[in-house]
C-alpha positions in Angstrom: -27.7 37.9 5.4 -24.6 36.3 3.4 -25.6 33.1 2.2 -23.3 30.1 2.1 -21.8 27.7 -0.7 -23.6 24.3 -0.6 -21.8 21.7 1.8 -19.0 19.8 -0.5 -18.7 15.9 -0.1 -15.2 15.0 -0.4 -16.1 11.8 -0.3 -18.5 11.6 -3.8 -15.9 13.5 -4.8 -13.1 11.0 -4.2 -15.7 8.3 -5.6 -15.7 10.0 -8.8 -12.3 10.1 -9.3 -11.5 6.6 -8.4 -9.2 7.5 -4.8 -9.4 4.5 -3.0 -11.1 6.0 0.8 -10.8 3.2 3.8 -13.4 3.3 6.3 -14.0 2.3 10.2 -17.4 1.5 11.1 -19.3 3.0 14.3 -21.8 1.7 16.2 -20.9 2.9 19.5 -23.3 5.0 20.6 -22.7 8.9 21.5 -21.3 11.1 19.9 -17.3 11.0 21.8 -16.7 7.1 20.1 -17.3 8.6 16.5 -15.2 11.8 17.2 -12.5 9.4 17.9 -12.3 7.4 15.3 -12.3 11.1 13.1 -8.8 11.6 14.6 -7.3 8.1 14.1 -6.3 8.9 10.4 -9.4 6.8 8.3 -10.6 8.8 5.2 -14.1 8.3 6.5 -16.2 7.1 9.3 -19.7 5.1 9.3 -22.7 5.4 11.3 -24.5 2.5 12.0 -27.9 3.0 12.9 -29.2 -0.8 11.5 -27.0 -3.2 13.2 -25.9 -1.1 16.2 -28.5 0.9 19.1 -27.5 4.0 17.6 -30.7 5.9 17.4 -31.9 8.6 14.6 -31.8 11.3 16.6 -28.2 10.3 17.8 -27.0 11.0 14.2 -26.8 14.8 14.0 -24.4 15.3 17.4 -22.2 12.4 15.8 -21.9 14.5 12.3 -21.4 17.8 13.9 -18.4 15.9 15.8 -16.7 14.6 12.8 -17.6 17.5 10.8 -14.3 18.8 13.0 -12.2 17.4 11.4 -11.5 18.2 7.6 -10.2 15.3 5.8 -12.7 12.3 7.5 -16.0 12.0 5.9 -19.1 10.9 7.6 -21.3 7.9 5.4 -24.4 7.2 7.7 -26.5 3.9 7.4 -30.2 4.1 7.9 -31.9 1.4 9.6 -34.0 0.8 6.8 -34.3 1.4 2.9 -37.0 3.8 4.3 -38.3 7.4 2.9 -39.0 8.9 6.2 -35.4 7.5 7.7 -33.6 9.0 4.8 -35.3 12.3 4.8 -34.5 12.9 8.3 -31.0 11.7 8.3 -30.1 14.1 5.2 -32.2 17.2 6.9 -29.3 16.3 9.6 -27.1 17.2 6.9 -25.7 13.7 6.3 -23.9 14.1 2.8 -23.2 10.4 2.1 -25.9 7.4 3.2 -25.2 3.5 2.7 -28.7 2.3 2.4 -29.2 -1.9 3.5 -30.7 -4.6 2.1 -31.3 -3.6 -1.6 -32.4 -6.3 -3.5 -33.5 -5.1 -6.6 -33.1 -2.3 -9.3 -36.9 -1.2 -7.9 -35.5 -0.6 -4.8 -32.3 0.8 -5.6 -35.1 3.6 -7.5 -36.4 3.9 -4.8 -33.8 4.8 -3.1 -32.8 7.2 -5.2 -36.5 8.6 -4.7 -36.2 9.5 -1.4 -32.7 11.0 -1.4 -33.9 13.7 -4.7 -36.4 16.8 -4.2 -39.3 16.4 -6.6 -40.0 16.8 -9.4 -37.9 14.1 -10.0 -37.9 12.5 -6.4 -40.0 12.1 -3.6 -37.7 14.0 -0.5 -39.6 16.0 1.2 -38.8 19.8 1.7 -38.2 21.8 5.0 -35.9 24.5 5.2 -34.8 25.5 8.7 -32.5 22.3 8.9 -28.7 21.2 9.2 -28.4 20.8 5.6 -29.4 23.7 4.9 -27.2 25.6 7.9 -30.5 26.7 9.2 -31.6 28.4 5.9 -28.4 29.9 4.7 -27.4 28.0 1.8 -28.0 29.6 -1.5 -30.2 27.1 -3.8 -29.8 24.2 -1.6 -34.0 22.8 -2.6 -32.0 23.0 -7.0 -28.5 21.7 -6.0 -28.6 19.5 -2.9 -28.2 16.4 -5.6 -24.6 17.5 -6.7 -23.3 16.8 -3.2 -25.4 14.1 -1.9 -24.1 10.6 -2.3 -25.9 7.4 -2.4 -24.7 4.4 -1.9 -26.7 0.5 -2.0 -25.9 -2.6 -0.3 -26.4 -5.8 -1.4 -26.0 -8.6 0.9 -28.1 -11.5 -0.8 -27.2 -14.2 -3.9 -30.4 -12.7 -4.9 -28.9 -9.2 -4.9 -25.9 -10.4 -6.8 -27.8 -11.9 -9.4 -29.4 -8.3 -10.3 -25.9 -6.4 -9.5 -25.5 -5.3 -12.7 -29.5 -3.8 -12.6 -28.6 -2.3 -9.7 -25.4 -0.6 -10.7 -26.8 0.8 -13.4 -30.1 2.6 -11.5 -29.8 5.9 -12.7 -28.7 8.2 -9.0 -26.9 4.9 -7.6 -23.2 5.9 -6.6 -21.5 2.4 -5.5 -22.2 -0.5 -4.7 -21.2 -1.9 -0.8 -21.0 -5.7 -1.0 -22.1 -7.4 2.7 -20.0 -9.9 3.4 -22.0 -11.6 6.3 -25.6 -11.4 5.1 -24.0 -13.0 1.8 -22.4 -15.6 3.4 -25.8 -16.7 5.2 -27.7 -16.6 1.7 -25.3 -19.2 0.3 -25.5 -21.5 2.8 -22.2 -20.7 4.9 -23.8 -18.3 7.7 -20.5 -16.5 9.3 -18.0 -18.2 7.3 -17.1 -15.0 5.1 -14.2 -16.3 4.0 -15.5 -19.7 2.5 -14.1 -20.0 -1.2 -17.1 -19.9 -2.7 -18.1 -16.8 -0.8 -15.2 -15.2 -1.6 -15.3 -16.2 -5.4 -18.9 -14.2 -6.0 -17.4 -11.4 -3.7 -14.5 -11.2 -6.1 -17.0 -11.3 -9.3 -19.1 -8.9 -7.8 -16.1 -6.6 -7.4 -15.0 -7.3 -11.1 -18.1 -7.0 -12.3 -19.1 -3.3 -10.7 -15.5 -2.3 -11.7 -16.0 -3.6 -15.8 -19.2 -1.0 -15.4 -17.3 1.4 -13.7 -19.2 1.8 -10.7 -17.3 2.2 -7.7 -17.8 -1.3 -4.9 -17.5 -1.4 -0.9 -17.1 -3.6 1.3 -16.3 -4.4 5.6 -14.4 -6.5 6.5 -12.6 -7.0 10.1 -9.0 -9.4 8.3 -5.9 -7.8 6.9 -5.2 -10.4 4.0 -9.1 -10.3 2.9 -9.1 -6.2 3.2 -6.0 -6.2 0.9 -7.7 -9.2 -1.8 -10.1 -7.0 -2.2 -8.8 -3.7 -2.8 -6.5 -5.4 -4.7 -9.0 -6.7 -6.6 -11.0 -2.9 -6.9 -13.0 -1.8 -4.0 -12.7 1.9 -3.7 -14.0 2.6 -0.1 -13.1 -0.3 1.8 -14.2 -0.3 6.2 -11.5 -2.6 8.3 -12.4 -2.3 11.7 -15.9 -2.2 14.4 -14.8 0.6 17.2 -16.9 -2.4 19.3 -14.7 -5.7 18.2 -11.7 -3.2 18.5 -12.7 -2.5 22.0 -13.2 -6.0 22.9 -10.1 -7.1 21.2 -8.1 -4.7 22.9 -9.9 -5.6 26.1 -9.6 -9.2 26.4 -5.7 -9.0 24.8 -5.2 -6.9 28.3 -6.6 -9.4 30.6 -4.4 -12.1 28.8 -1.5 -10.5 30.0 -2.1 -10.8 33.7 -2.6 -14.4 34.8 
């Protein structure tokens, strides 16, 4: 049997060399919404499996449909900063994960853990999986590290105040920035674009860029997308395919009275 090159991740790769990537985020679940959104020009797509009822085993049909096309990559979110979540989702052959609710440079570790094959992680091994390509992948166990990227959300002031910790966890491969969950912590639940929530998203950003490590962020307006990647972010999400969908929805009922 001919043996296969290890999966490439076009979107660590872009990462690395500092090409800013935009993102849509989808938690529609099935896997025709995030095929879609792989055609509608976005350099990659998320799956949301914390915030959306898009279920683990859901995740593999929705990678094999973006896997399609070429130039979109696919960053999943886990529902949890969990070992057992993570291990499945990458045995799906998820390249790219955006792991939630990381508060501290122990858990961003820990994260990095569960995403490495011992001896230096805790991933567990099976070999007849999507990541793999069903066992055809020549030293996938020694190399699946190159390709796999790991990304850590903070989303708390006490996140921020250990951002730099965090940054600097040893595996850790940007930093996404949660706008909403922040907002809540200080005091302004919803109001994302309160000054002062804006000013520590902006020092966040400055900070991660002073240590070089590329920053994320969602965000659903036009003028805060373009503050911030004015400001650095390198893979920055504008749009939910549900609050399109609704948009769209209701802007068509307006126009019959």
């Amino acid at each position: 049997m001919k043996l296969m090159e290890l999966p490439k991740n076009n979107f660590k790769k872009n990462l690395i060399n500092g090409v800013h990537q935009l993102g849509i985020w989808n938690s529609i679940s099935g896997n025709s919404v995030p095929e879609l959104l792989a055609t509608c020009g976005f350099d990659w797509v998320l799956i949301d499996t914390e915030h959306a009822p898009v279920e683990t085993v859901e995740i593999q049909s929705s990678l094999q449909s973006i896997a399609a096309y070429e130039n979109v990559s696919a960053v999943v979110r886990p529902a949890a900063n969990d070992p057992i979540l993570i291990k499945r989702i990458l045995d799906m052959g998820a390249l790219t994960l955006l792991l939630p609710y990381i508060q501290s440079a122990q858990e961003a570790a820990d994260a990095v853990s569960s995403v490495t094959y011992g001896p230096n992680g805790l991933r567990g091994m099976a070999g007849m999986t999507r990541a793999t390509r069903y066992g055809s992948v020549e030293n996938y166990f020694k190399r699946a590290s190159e390709e796999i990227c790991l990304l850590v959300q903070v989303e708390t002031m006490e996140a921020i105040e250990q951002i730099e910790a965090i940054a600097l966890t040893r595996g850790v491969d940007g930093v996404f920035i949660g706008p909403a969950d922040l907002s809540a912590s200080m005091g302004y639940p919803g109001e994302i674009n309160h000054p002062k929530v804006v000013k520590v998203i902006m020092d966040a950003i400055s900070k991660l860029k002073s240590l070089k490590m590329p920053s994320g962020i969602l965000t659903l307006d036009f003028d805060s997308a373009n503050r911030y990647i004015s400001a650095g972010t390198t893979f920055t999400a504008v749009g939910v395919d549900m609050v399109l969908l609704a948009e769209s929805t209701r802007n068509l009922r307006k126009q019959f009275t």
